[in-house]
Jmol script that loads the backbone (N, CA, C; Angstrom):
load data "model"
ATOM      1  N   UNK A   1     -10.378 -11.832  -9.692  1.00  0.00           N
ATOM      2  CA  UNK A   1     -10.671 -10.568  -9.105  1.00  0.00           C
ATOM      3  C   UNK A   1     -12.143 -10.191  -9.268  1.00  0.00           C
ATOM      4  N   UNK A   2     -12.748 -11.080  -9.643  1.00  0.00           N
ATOM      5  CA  UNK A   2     -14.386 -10.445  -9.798  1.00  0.00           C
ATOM      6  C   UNK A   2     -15.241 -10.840  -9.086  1.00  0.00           C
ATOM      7  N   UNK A   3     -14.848 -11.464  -7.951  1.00  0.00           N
ATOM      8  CA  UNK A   3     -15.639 -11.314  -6.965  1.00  0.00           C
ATOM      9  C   UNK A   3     -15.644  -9.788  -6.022  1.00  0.00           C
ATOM     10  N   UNK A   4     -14.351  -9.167  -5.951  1.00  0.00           N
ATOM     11  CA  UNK A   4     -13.863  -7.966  -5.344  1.00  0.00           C
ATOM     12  C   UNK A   4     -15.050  -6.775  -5.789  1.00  0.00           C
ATOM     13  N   UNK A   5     -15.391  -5.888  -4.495  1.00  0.00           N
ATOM     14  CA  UNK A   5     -15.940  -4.634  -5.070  1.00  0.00           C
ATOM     15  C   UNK A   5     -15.568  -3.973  -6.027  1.00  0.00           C
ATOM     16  N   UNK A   6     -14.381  -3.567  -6.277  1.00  0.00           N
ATOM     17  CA  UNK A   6     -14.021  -2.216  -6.851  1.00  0.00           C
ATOM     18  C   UNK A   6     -13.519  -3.034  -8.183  1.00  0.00           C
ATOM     19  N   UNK A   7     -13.378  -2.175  -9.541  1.00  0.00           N
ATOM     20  CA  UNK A   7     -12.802  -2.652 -11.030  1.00  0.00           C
ATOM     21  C   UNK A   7     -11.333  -3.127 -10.363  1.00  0.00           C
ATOM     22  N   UNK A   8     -10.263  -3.401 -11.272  1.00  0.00           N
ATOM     23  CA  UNK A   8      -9.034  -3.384 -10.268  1.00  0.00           C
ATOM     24  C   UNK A   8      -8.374  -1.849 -11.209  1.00  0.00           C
ATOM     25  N   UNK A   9      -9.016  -1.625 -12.108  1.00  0.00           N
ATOM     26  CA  UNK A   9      -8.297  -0.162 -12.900  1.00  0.00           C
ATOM     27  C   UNK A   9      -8.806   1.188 -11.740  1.00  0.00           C
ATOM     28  N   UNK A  10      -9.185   0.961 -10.924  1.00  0.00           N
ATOM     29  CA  UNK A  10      -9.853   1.684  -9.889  1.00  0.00           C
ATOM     30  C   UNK A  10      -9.912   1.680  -8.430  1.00  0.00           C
ATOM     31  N   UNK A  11      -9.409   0.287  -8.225  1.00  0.00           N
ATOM     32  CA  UNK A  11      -9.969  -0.277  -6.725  1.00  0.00           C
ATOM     33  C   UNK A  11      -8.861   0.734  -5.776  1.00  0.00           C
ATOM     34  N   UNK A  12      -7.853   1.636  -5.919  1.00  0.00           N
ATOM     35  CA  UNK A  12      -7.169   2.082  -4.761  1.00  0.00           C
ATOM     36  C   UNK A  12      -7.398   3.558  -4.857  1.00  0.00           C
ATOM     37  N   UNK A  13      -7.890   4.140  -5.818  1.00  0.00           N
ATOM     38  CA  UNK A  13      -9.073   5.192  -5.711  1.00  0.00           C
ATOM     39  C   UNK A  13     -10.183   5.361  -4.556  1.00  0.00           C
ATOM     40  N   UNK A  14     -11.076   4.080  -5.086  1.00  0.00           N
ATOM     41  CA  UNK A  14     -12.106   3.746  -4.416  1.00  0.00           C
ATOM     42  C   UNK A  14     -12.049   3.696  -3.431  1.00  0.00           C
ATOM     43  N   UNK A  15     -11.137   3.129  -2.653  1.00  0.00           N
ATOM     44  CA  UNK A  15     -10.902   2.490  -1.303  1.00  0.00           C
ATOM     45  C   UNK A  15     -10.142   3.422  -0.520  1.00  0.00           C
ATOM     46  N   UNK A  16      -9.531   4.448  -1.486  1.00  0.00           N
ATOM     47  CA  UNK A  16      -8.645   5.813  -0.409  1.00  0.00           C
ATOM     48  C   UNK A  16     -10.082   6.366  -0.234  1.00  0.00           C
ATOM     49  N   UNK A  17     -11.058   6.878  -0.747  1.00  0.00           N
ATOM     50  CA  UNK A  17     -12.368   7.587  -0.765  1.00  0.00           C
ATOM     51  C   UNK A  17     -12.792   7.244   0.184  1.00  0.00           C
ATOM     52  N   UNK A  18     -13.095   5.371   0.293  1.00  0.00           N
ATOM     53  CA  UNK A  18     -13.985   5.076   1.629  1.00  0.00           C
ATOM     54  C   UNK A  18     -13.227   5.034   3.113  1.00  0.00           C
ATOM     55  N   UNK A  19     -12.114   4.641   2.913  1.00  0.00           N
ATOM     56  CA  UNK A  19     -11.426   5.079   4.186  1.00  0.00           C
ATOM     57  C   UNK A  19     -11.366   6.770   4.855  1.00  0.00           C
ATOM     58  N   UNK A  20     -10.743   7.464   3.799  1.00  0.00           N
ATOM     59  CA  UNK A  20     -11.074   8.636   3.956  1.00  0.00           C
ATOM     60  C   UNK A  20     -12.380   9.128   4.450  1.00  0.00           C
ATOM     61  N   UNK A  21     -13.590   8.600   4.150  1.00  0.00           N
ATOM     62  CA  UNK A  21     -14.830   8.847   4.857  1.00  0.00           C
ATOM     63  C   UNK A  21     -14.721   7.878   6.037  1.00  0.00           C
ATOM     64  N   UNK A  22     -14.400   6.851   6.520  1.00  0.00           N
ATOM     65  CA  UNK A  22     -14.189   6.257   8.018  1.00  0.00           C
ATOM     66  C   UNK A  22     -13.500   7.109   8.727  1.00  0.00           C
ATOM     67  N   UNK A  23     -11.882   7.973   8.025  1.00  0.00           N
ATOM     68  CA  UNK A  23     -11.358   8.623   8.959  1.00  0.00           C
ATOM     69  C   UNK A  23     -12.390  10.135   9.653  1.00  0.00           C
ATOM     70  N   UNK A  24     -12.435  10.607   8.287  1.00  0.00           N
ATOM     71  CA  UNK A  24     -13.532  11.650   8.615  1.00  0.00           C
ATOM     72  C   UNK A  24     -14.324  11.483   9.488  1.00  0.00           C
ATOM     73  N   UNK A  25     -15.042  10.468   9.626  1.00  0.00           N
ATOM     74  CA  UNK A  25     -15.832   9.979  10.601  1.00  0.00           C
ATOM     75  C   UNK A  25     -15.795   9.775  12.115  1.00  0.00           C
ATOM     76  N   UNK A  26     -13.851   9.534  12.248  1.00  0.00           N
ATOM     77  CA  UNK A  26     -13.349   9.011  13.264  1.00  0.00           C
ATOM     78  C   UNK A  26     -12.991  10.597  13.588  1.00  0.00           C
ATOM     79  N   UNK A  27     -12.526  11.081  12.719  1.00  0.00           N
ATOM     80  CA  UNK A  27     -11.924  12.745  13.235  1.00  0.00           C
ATOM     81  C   UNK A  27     -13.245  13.495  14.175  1.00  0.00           C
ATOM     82  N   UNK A  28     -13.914  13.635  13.187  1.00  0.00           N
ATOM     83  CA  UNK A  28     -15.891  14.199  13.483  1.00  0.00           C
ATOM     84  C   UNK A  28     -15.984  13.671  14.956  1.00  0.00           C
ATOM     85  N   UNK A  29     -16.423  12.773  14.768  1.00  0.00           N
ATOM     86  CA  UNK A  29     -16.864  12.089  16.329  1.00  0.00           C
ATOM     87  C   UNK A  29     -15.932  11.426  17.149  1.00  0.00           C
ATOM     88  N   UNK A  30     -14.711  11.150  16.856  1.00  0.00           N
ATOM     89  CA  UNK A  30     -14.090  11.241  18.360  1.00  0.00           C
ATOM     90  C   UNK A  30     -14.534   9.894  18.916  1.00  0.00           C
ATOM     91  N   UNK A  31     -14.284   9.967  20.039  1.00  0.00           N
ATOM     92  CA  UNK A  31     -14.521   8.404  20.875  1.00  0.00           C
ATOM     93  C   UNK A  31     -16.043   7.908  20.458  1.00  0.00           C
ATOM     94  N   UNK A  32     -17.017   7.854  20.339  1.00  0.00           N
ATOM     95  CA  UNK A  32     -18.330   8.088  20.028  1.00  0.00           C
ATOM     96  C   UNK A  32     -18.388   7.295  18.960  1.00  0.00           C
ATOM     97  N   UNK A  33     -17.464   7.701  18.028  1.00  0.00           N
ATOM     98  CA  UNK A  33     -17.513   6.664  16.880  1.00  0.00           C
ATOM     99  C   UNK A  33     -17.127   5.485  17.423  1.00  0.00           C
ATOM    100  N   UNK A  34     -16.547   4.594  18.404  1.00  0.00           N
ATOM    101  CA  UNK A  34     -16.502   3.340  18.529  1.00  0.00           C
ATOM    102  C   UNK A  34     -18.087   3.466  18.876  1.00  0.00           C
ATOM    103  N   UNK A  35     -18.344   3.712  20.124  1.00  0.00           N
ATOM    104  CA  UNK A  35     -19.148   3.425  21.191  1.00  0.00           C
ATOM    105  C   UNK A  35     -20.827   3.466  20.078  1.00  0.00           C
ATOM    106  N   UNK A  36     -20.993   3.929  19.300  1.00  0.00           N
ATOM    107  CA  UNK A  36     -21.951   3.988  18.000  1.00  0.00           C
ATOM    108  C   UNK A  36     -21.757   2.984  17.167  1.00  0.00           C
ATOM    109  N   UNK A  37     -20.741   2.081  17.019  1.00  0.00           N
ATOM    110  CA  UNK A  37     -20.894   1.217  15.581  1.00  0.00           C
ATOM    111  C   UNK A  37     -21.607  -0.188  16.841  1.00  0.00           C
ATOM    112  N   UNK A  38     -22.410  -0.740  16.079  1.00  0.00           N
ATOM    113  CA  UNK A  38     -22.679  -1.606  16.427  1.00  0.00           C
ATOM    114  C   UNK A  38     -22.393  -2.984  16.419  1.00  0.00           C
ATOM    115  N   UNK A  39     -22.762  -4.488  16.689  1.00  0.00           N
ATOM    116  CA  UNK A  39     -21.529  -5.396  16.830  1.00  0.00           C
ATOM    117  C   UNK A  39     -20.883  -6.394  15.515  1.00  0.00           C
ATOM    118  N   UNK A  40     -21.297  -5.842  14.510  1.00  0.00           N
ATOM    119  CA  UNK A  40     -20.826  -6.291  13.129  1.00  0.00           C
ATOM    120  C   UNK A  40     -19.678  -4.731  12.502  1.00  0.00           C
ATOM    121  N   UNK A  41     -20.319  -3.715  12.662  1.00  0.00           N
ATOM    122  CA  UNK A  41     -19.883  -3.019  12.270  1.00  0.00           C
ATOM    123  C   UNK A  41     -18.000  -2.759  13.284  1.00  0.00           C
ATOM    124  N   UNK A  42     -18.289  -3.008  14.310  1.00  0.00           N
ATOM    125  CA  UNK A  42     -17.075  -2.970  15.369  1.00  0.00           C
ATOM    126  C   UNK A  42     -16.374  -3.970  14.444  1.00  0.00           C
ATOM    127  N   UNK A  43     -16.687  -5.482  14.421  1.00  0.00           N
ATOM    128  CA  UNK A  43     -15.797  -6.571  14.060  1.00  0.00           C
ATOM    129  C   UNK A  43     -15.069  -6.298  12.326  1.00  0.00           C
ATOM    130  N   UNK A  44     -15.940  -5.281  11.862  1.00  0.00           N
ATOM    131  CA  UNK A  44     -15.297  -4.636  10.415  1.00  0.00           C
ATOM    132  C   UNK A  44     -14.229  -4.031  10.770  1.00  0.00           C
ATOM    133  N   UNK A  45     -14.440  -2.914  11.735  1.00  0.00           N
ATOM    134  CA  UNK A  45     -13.543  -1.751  11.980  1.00  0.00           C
ATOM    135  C   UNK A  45     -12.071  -2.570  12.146  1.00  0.00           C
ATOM    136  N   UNK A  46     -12.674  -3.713  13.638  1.00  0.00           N
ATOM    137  CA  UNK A  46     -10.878  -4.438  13.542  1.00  0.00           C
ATOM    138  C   UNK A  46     -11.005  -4.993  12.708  1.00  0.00           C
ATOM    139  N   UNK A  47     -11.403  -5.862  11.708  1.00  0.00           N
ATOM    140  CA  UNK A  47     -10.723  -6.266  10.412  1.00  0.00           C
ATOM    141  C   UNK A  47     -10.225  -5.417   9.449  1.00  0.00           C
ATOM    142  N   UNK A  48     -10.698  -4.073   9.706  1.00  0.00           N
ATOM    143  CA  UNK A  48     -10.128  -2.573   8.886  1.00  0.00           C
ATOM    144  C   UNK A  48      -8.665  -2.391   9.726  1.00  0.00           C
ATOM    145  N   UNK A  49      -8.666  -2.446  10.653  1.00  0.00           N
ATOM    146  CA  UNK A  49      -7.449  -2.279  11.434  1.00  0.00           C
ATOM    147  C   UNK A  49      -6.658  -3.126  10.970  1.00  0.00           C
ATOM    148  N   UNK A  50      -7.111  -4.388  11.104  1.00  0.00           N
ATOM    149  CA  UNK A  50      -5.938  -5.289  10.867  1.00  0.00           C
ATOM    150  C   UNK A  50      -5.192  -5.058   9.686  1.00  0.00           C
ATOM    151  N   UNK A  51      -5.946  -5.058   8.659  1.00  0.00           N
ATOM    152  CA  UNK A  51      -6.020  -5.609   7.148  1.00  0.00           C
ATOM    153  C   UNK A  51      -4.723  -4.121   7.267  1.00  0.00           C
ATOM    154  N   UNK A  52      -5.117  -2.855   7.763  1.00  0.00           N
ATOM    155  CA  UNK A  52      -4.296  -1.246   7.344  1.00  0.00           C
ATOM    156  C   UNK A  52      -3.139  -1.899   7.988  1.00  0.00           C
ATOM    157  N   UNK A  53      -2.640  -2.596   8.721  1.00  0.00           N
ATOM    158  CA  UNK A  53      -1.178  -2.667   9.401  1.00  0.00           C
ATOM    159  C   UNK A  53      -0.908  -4.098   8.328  1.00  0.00           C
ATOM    160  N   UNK A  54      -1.682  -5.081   7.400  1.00  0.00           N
ATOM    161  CA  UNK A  54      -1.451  -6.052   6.998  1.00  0.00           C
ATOM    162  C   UNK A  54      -0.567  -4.980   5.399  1.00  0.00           C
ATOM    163  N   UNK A  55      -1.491  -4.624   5.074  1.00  0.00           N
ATOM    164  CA  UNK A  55      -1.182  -3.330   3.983  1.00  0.00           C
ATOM    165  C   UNK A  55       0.143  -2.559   4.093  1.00  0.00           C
ATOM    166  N   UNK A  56       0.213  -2.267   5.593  1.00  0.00           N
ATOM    167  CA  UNK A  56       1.665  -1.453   5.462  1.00  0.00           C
ATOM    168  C   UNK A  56       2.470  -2.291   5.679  1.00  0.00           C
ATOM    169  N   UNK A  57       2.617  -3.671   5.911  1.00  0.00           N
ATOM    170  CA  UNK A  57       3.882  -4.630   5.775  1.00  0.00           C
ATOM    171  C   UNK A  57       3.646  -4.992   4.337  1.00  0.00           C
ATOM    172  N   UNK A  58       2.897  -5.336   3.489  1.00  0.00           N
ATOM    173  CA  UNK A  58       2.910  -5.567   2.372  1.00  0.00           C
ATOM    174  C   UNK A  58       3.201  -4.727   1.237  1.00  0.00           C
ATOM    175  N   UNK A  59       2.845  -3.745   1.352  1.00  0.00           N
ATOM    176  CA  UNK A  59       3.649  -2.333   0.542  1.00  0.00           C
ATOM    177  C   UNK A  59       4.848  -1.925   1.033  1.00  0.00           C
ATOM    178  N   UNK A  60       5.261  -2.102   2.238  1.00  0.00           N
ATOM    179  CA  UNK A  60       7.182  -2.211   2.260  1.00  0.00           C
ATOM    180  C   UNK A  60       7.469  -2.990   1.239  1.00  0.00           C
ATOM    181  N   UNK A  61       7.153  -3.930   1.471  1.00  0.00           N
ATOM    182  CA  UNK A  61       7.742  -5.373   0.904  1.00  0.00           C
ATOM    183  C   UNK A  61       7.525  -5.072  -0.420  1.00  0.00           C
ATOM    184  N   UNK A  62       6.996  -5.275  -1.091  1.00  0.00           N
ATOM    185  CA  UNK A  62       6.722  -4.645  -2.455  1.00  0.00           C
ATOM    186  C   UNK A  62       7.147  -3.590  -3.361  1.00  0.00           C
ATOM    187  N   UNK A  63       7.113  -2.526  -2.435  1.00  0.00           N
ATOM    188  CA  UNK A  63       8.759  -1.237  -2.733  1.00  0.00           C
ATOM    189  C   UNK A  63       9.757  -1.806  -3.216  1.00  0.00           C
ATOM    190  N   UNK A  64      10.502  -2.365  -1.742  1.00  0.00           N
ATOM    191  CA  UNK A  64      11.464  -3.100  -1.307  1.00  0.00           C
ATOM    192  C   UNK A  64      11.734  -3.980  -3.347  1.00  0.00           C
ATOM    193  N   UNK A  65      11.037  -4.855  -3.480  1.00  0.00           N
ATOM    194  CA  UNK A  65      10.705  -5.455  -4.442  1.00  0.00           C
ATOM    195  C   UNK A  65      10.916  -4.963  -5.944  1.00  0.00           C
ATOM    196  N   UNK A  66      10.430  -3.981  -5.953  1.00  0.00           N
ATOM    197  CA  UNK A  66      10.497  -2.795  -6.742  1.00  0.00           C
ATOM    198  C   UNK A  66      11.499  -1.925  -7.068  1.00  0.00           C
ATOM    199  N   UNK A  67      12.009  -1.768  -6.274  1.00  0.00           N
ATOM    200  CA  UNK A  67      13.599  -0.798  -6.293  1.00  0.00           C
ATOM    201  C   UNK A  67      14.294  -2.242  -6.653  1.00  0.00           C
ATOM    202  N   UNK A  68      14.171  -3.187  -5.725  1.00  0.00           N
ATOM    203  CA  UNK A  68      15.704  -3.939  -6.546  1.00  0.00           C
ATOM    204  C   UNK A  68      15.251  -4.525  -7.795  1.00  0.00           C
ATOM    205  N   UNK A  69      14.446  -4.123  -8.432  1.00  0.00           N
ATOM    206  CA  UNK A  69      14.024  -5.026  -9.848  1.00  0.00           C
ATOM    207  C   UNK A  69      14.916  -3.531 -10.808  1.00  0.00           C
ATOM    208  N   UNK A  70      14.337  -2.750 -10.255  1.00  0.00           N
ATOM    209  CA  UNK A  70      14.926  -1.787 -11.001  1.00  0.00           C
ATOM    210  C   UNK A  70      15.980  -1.506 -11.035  1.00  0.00           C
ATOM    211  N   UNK A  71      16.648  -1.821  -9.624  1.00  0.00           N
ATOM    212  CA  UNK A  71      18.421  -1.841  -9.623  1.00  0.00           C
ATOM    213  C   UNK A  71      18.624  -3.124 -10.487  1.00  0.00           C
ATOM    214  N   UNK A  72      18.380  -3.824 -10.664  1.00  0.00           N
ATOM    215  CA  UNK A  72      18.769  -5.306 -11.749  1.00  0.00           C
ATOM    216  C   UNK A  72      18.043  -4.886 -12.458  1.00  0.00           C
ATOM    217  N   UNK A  73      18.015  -4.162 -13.120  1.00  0.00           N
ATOM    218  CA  UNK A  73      16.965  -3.897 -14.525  1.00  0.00           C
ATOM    219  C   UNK A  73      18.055  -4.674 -15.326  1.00  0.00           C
ATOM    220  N   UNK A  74      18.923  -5.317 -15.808  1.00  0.00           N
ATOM    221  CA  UNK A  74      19.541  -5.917 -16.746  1.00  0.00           C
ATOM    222  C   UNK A  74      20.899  -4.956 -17.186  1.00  0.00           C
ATOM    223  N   UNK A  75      20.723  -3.889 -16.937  1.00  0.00           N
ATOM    224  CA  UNK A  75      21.878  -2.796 -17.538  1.00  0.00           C
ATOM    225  C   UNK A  75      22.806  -2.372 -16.349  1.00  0.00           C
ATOM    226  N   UNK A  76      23.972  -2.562 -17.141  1.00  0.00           N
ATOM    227  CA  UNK A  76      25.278  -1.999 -16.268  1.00  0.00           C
ATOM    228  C   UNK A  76      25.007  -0.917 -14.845  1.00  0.00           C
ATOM    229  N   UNK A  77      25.264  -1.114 -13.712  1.00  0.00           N
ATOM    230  CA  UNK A  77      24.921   0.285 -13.353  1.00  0.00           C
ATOM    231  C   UNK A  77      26.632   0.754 -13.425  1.00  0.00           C
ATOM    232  N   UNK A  78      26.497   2.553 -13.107  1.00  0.00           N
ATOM    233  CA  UNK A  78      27.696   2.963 -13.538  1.00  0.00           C
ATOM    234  C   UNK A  78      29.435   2.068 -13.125  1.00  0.00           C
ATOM    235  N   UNK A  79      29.312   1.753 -11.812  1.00  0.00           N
ATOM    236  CA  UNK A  79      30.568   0.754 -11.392  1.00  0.00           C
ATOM    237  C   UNK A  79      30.993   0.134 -12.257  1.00  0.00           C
ATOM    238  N   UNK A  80      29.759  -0.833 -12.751  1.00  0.00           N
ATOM    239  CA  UNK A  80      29.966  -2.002 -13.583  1.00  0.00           C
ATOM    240  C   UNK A  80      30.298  -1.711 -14.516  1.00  0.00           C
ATOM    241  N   UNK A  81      30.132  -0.001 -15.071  1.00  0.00           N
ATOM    242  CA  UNK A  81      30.726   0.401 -16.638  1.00  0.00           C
ATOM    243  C   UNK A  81      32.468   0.942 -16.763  1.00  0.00           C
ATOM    244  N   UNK A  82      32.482   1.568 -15.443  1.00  0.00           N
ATOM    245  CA  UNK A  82      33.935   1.972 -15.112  1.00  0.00           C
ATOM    246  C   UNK A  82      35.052   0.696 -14.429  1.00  0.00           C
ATOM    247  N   UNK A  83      34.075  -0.371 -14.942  1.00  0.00           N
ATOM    248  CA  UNK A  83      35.310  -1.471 -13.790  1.00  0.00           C
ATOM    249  C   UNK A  83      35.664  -2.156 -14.996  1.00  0.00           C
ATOM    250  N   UNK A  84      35.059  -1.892 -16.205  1.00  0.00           N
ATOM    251  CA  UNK A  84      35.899  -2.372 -17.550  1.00  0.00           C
ATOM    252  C   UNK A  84      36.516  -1.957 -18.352  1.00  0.00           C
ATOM    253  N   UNK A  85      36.032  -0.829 -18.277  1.00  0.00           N
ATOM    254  CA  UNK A  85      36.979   0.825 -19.081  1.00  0.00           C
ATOM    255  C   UNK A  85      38.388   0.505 -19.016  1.00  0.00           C
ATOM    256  N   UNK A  86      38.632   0.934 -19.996  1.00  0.00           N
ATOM    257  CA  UNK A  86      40.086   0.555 -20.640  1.00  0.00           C
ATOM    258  C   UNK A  86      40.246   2.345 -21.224  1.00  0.00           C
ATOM    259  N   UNK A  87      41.345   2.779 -20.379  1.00  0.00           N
ATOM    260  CA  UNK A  87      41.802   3.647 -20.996  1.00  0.00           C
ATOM    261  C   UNK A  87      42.378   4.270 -21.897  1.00  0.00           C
ATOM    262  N   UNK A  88      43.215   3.089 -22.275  1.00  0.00           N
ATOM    263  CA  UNK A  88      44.327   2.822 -23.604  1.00  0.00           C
ATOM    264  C   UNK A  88      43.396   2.334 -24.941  1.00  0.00           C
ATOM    265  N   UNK A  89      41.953   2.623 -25.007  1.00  0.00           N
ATOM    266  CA  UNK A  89      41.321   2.181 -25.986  1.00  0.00           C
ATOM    267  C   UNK A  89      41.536   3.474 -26.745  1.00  0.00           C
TER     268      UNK A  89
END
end "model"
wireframe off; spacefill off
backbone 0.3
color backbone group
């Protein structure tokens, strides 16, 4: 990770900040903001595009990931505690 800009104790801070100033940017000026970036800065923007729709399939997935680790956390969930219960104990 140390080639990356941002620390990684930081990097999704950082990076809501600078997007947040692209959107700002995009809100502010309106169509203008394409027609103003020039032809490196355009080929960022779609790699910014891309990468934000690459991001929101990868943070599903990762949720997704997340909830069932936690549903298998190792411990009974309640079913599994009432499907052995013995009443006559």
């Amino acid at each position: 990770m140390s080639s990356y800009p941002n620390m990684s104790y930081c990097m999704c801070e950082n990076t809501l900040s600078a997007l947040g100033q692209v959107m700002e940017a995009m809100r502010e000026e309106g169509p203008m903001f394409l027609r103003e970036l020039n032809r490196d800065e355009k080929r960022a923007y779609q790699e910014l595009f891309n990468m934000c729709e690459s991001f929101l399939t990868a943070a599903e997935e990762l949720e997704t990931m997340a909830e069932e680790e936690e549903y298998h956390d190792g411990q009974p969930d309640e079913s599994q505690e009432w499907e052995s219960f013995d009443p006559d104990c």
